[in-house]
C-alpha positions, 0 to 999 in steps of 0.5 A: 837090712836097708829098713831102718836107713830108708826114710833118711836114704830117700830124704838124702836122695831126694836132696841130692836129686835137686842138687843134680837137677839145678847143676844142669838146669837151663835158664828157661823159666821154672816150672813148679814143681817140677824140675827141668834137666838139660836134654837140649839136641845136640848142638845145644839149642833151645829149651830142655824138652823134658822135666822131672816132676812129682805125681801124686801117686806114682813118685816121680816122672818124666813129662814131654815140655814140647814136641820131641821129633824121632831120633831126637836127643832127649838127655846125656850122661855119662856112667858112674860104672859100666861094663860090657857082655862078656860074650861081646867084648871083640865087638863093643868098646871095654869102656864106653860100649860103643860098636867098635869098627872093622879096623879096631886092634886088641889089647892082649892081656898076660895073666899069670896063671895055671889055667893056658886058655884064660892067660890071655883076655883081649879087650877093645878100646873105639878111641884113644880117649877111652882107653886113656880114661881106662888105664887106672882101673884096667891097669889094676884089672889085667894085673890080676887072675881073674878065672875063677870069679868070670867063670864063676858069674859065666856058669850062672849067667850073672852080670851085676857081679861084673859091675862090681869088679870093674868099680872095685878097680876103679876105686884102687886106681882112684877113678871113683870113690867107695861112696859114689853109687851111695845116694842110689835107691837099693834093691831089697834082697831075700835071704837066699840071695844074700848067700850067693853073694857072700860067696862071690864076696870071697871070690874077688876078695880073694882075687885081689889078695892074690894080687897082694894089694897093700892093706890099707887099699883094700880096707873098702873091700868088705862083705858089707860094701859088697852086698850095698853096691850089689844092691843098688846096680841091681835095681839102677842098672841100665841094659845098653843096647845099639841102634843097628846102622846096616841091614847086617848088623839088624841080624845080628842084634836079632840073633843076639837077642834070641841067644837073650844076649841082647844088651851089648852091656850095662851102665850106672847113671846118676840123674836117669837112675833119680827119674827112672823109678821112685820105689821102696821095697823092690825084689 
């Protein structure tokens, strides 16, 4: 299905990955022809320590300009789109996915809805400043009844789905827009895949209607849109995981990981999603 655009998709990728890369590129001298993105440590100083370059037969890379020292900043980035584990939100933040501390509050959530158990979703904010670049999409979100589609991805374990929604949200509060993951490589999809999403498709198409959005909001929200965003978190997501501080906390992470929880979440970046593969058909 994403056969026909792959030469032009490439091309504009590749367009807008220069674009990106000379927004954030330092002054040091250029490097044909590779590319420098800004990585400096964090207070900012000295030469980017890594580059983007083009190999002759693996696509693109990531290459070391100098000595990079263990626990040194390599590279910032902010996410087009994230959302945490659904079994770790008392534990990370709902925005940012940082660990929360000991002393963070809930915000309860009242839903509207037959179900008493799912009335109420607490959701955790590390710092004033996420949860005030979260009101516009979370405003939508607890609004909104959402048991049917989280028990849904819950009983077959998926994640990617989640993504969705919390950008659907986003793009109703006017936090993204409908084309931002666009310029994003997509995942090619087998036949049997494309089933199982038209048929979460309709589970958060109907979710929203529910919530009786005004039509004209909604007209982004179609199987097509769906299937495309689906198909480039897929392939682009990154899993989060956190470094442990206490001895602790390293137990727990090993718990989480034998329980194939892990990740405290997962992200959408736009330059580490350029550099992190250089692929055509990938399943």
């Amino acid at each position: 299905m994403f056969a026909a655009g792959a030469a032009l998709s490439r091309r504009r990728a590749s367009l807008e990955l220069l674009r990106q890369l000379r927004r954030t590129t330092s002054v040091a001298p250029p490097q044909p022809p590779s590319l420098s993105t800004v990585a400096a440590a964090a207070e900012g100083i000295g030469p980017p320590p890594i580059r983007v370059s083009l190999t002759e037969s693996a696509g693109r890379g990531v290459f070391a300009t100098r000595g990079i020292a263990a626990g040194e900043l390599i590279h910032s980035a902010q996410p087009l789109v994230a959302h945490p584990s659904p079994s770790l939100l008392d534990k990370v933040c709902y925005y940012c996915l940082r660990r929360l501390q000991k002393e963070a509050s809930p915000i309860g959530t009242s839903i509207p809805g037959e179900n008493e158990r799912s009335k109420t979703t607490a959701c955790y904010f590390c710092s004033e400043s996420c949860r005030e670049q979260s009101k516009g999409f979370y405003e939508v979100e607890k609004g909104l009844d959402w048991t049917l589609f989280d028990d849904h991805c819950s009983m077959r374990r998926l994640k990617y789905p989640l993504m969705v929604k919390r950008l659907a949200c986003m793009i109703l509060s006017g936090a993204a827009s409908v084309d931002c993951l666009d310029i994003l490589q997509p995942a090619s999809l087998h036949p049997e895949t494309l089933l199982e999403m038209e048929d979460e498709f309709q589970l958060l198409k109907d979710t929203f209607t529910k919530g009786q959005f005004k039509n004209d909001s909604m007209t982004f929200l179609t199987k097509e849109w769906y299937i495309n965003v689906l198909a480039r978190i897929r392939i682009n997501a990154f899993r989060i995981e956190l470094v442990a501080k206490t001895y602790e906390e390293m137990l727990t992470s090993a718990a989480a990981f034998i329980a194939a929880d892990a990740a405290v979440g997962n992200a959408i970046y736009m330059l580490p999603s350029f550099y992190n593969h250089d692929c055509g058909n990938v399943y």
